[in-house]
C-alpha positions in Angstrom: -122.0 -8.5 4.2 -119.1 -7.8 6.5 -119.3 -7.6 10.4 -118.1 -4.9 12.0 -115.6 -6.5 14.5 -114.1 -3.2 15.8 -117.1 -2.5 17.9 -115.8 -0.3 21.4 -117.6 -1.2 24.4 -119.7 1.8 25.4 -117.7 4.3 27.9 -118.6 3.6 31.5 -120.0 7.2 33.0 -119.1 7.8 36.1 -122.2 9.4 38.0 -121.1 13.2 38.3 -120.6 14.2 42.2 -120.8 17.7 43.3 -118.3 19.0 45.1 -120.4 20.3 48.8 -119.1 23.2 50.7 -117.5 21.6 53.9 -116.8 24.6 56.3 -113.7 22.2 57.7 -111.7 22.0 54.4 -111.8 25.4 54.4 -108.5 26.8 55.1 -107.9 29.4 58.1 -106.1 31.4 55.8 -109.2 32.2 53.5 -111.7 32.3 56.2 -109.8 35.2 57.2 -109.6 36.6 53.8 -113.2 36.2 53.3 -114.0 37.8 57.2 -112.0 41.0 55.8 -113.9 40.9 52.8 -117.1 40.7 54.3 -116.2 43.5 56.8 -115.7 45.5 54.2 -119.1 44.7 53.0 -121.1 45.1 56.4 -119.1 48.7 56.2 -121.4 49.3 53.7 -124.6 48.9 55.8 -123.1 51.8 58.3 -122.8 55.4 58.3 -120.4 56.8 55.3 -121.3 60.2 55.7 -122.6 62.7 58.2 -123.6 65.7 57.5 -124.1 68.2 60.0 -125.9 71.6 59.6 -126.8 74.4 62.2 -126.5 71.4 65.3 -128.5 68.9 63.2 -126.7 66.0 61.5 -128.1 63.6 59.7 -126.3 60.1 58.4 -126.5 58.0 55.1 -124.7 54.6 54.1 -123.0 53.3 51.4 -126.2 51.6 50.3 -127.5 54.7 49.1 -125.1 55.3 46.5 -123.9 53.8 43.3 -120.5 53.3 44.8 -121.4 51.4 47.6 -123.5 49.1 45.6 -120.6 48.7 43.9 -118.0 47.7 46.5 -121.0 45.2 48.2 -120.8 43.7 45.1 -117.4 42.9 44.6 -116.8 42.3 48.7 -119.6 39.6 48.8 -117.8 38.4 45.4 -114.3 38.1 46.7 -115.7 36.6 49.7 -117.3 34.0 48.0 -114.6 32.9 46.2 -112.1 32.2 48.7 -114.5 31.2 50.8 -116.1 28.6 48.5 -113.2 29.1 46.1 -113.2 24.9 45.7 -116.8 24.5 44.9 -116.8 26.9 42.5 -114.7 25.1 40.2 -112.9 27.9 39.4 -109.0 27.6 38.0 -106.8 28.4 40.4 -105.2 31.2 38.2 -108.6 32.5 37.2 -109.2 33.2 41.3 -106.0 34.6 41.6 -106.3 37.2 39.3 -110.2 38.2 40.3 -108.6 38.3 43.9 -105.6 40.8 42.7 -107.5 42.9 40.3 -111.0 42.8 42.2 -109.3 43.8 45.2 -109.1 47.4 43.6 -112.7 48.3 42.9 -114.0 48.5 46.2 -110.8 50.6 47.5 -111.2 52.6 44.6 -115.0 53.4 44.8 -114.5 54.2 49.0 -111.5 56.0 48.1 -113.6 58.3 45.6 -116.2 59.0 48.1 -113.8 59.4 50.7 -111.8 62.0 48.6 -115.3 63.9 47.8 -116.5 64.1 51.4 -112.9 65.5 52.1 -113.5 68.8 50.0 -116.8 69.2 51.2 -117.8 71.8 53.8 -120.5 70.3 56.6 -119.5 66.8 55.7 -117.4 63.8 57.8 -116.8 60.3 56.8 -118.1 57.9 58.7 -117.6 54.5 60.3 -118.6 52.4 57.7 -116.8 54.1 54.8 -113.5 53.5 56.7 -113.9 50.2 57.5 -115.0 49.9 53.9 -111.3 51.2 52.7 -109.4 49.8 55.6 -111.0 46.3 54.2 -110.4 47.4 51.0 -106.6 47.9 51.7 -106.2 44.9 53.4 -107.7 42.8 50.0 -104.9 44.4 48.0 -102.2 44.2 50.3 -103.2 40.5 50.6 -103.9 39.8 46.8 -100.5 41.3 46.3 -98.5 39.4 48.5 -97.4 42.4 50.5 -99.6 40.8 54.0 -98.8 37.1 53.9 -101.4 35.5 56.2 -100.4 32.1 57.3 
């Protein structure tokens, strides 16, 4: 019988370490992309209509509608990943295009409401839904390149 001198030596593993959020290795840069982000996301929570009618008015937020469920969702997204955009082991050109084209749904979904509370009689945007779009715009000048923050 013949011995099998070729044996390997059995791979050493490494123990896998998680990377852990560290708030400090966070980059101004993104901590201010993600406060814009998340702006646009508490925009939600406010007023994005009032309708008034014979002296009453009455408010509602972007919660109550399919849009602005929407646009939270992809705020809190986007936030998350520049925020924690290192521990989510996500490649770098991957982020980059979720941050570009991502950018867009939540400017177009305020800009939809906003263009239908425009051609409506008794009705007025409110604070939320622009801070929702002026967020919104910001993300997309920013993804773009067009606002360099440094």
């Amino acid at each position: 019988m013949e011995q099998n001198t070729n044996q390997q030596a059995p791979e050493q593993q490494q123990p896998k370490t998680e990377q852990k959020f560290d708030p400090n290795q966070v980059s101004k840069t993104s901590w201010i992309h993600g406060g814009i982000a998340l702006a646009g996301a508490i925009g939600v929570f406010l007023p994005w209509v009032k309708v008034s009618f014979f002296g009453i008015s009455n408010t509602a937020s972007g919660i109550n509608a399919w849009q602005g469920i929407f646009t939270l969702i992809v705020l809190l997204g986007i936030a998350a990943v520049v925020i924690l955009g290192g521990t989510l082991k996500l490649p770098e050109n991957n982020k980059e295009q979720l941050m570009k084209y991502g950018a867009y749904i939540p400017l177009a979904f305020s800009a939809w409401v906003l263009v239908d509370i425009l051609t409506s009689k008794l009705v007025q945007p409110g604070i939320g839904l622009w801070i929702t779009l002026l967020s919104s715009i910001a993300l997309v000048l920013i993804a773009n390149k067009i606002i360099k923050l440094k």
